[in-house]
N, C-alpha and C positions, 0 to 999 in steps of 0.2 A: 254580548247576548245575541248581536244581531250576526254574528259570521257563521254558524253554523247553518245560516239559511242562505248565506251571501255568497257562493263558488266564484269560484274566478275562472278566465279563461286564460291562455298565454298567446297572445299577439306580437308579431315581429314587427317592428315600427323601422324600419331603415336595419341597421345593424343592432337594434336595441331590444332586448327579450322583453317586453310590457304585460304585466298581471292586471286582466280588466274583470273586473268583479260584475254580476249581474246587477246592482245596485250602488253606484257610483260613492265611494265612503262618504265624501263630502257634504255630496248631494242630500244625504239620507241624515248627517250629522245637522244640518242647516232646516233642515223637516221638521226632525226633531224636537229642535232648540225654538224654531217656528212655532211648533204647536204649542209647545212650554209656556213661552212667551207672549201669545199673540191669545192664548184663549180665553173666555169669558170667565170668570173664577165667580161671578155671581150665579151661576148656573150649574145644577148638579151633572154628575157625571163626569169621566175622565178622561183623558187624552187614550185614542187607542191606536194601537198597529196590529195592522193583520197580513200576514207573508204566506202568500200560496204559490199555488204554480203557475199562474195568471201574471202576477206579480206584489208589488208592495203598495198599503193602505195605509196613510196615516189621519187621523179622524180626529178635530178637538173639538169641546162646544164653543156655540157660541161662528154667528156667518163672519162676514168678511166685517170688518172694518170700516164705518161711514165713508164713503168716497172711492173707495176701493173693492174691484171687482174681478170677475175672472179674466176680463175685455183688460186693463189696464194695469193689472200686478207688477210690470215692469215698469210702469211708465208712472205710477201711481206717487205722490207724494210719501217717505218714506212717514211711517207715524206708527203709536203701539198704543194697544189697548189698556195695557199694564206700563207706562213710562218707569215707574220705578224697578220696578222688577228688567226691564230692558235695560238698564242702566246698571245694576246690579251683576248681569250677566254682561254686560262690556267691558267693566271695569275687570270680573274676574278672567276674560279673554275668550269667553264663549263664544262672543261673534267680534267680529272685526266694525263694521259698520253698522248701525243700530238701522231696520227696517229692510235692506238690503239683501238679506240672505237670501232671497227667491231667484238673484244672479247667480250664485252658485249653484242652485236647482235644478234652474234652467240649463248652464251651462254644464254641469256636470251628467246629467241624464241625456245631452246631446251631442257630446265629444265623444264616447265610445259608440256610435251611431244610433242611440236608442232613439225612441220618439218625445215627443212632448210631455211632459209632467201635464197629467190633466186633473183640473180642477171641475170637471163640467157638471158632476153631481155635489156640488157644494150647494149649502140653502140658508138661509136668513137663522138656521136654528144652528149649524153647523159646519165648519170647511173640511170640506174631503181631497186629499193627494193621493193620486193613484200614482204610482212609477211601475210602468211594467217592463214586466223581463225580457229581456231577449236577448240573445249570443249578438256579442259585438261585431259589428262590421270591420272585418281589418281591413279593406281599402280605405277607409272613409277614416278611420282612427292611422290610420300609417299619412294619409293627407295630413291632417289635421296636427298630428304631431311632428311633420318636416317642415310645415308651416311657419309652426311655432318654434322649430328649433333655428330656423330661418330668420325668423323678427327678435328672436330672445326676450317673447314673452308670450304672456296664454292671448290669443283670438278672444276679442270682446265676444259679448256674449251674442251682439245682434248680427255679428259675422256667421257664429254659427249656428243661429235660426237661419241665416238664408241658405246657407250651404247644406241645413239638413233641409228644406224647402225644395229648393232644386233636385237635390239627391230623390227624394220623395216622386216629384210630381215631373221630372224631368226639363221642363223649360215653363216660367212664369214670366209674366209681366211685373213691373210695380206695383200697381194698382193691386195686382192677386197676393204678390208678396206681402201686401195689407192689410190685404182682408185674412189671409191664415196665420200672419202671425199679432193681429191686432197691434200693429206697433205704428207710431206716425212717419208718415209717408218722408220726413227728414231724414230719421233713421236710418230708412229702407237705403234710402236711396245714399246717405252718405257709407253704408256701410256694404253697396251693389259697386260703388266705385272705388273702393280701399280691394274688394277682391278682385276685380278686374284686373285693378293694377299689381296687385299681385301674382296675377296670369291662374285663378284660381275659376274664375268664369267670365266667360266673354258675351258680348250681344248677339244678338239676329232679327234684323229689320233697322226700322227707320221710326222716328217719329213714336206718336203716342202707342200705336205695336207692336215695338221693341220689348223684344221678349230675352230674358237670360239666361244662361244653362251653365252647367260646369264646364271646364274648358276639356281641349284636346288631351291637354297632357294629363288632367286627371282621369279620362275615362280611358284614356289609355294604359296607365296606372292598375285599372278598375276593372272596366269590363269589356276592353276592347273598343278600336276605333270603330267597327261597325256599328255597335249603338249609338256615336257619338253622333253618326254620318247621319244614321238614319232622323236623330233629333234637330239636324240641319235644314227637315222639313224642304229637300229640293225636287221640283218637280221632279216623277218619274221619267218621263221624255227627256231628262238632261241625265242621260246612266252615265255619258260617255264624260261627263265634270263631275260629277261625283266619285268613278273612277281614280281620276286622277287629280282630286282634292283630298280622296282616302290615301292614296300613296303619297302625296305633300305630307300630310300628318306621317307618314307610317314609312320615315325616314326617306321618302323616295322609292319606295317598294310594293308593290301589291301581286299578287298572287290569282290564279283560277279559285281558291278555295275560298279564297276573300272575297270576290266579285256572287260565288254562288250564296255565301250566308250575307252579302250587302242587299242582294236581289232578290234572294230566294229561287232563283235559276237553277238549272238543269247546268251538268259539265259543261256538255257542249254549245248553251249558249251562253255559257262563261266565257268559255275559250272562244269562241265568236268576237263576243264586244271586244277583248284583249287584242285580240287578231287583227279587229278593225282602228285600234287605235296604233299600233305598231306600226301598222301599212302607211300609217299617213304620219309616222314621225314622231309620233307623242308620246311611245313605247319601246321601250326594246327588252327582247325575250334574252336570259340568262336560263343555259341550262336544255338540258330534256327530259322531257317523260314530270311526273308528278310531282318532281323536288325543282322543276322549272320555275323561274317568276320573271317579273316586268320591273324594270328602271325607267325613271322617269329621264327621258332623253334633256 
């Protein structure tokens, strides 16, 4: 019932043709079986769904769960409103782990680059899930799936809260990684350093304002090393290391065209700073006229 409202998109993942649906199946199956499962059945009224252009509503009665809230869904001690009926649906294969399904929620409304499953108009009478639409990100889904075809298994789910974190807000701290995705500060942090070492995001700074962003090779991937430069936050008086920390990244090569979108310059004081870094050895010009560029000597 629900495909005719669910399109799909077709993403290239590496050499692989991928169908990403505006509505993650899983995600939307695990909602579902959620509301089913988890709602007040002493209370009138029925579980609802409602699919617009905004995106998908799933609504049951009956608020959260004693102990369990919108701050803690993941972190929450698994438990049901209805044990039997939960039980009832495991045994027939409905869910896999009983209380759990909010991992597949989360994790499937976040793999194809969407945002967060928000729960923020839920209330004491009711839980509300919004999942909204949006055309998938193919950089971030083409990541995400070399990753995993990488490790030969899916990125836990608190990997890719931070990665769509980053992606979002461009470089966070811990502490901020905390407070937006409500998760404890263990987590964060054990799962800031599984992607590091995975060369998926790197640091910048020292000490308690060490801050993290996605790395070279992903924005490179993505959206070009000039965004990546520019979130390296280096003074503007250091043009002439930035330069040539953008062509470290960019295989050893930088360009006039690269120097005017890193700075927002005029040609000529592209070709300037280029000029003055050649002259003293740090450059050398390949080429002439506007298919020219720079090696890093």
């Amino acid at each position: 019932l629900m495909e005719p409202w669910n399109p799909s998109h077709e993403v290239m993942s590496g050499l692989i043709r991928v169908d990403l649906p505006d509505f993650d199946r899983g995600a939307f199956r695990e909602a579902m079986i959620n509301a089913f499962c988890h709602r007040d059945y002493a209370r009138m009224g029925s579980v609802r769904f409602l699919v617009d252009d905004d995106g998908l509503t799933i609504a049951n009665p009956g608020g959260f769960i004693e102990g369990v809230s919108e701050d803690n869904l993941l972190t929450a001690q698994p438990r049901s409103r209805n044990p039997q009926l939960a039980l009832i649906l495991k045994a027939a294969g409905y869910v896999e782990r009983t209380g759990r399904g909010v991992d597949t929620i989360y994790a499937g409304s976040i793999a194809a680059g969407g945002s967060f499953p928000d729960y923020s108009q839920s209330s004491a009478e009711e839980v509300i899930l919004f999942l909204r639409r949006v055309v998938p990100d193919e950089a971030f889904v083409t990541m995400i799936g070399d990753e995993e075809r990488r490790r030969g298994a899916p990125l836990p789910v608190w990997s890719l809260i931070v990665l769509s974190l980053l992606r979002e807000h461009r470089r966070l701290t811990v502490v901020q990684l905390c407070d937006f995705s409500h998760l404890e500060h263990r987590r964060i942090v054990s799962a800031v350093e599984n992607l590091v070492e995975a060369g998926l995001v790197e640091g910048v700074g020292s000490g308690s304002s060490r801050s993290y962003m996605l790395s070279a090779r992903v924005y490179k991937r993505s959206e070009g090393l000039a965004s990546y430069v520019r979130q390296r936050d280096i003074d503007a008086t250091r043009r002439s290391g930035l330069v040539l920390e953008f062509a470290e990244k960019n295989d050893g090569v930088v360009t006039t065209a690269d120097v005017m979108d890193l700075f927002g310059l005029s040609y000529i004081s592209a070709y300037r700073l280029l000029k003055k870094l050649e002259d003293v050895g740090k450059l050398r010009r390949e080429g002439n006229g506007p298919s020219s560029r720079y090696v890093l000597e």
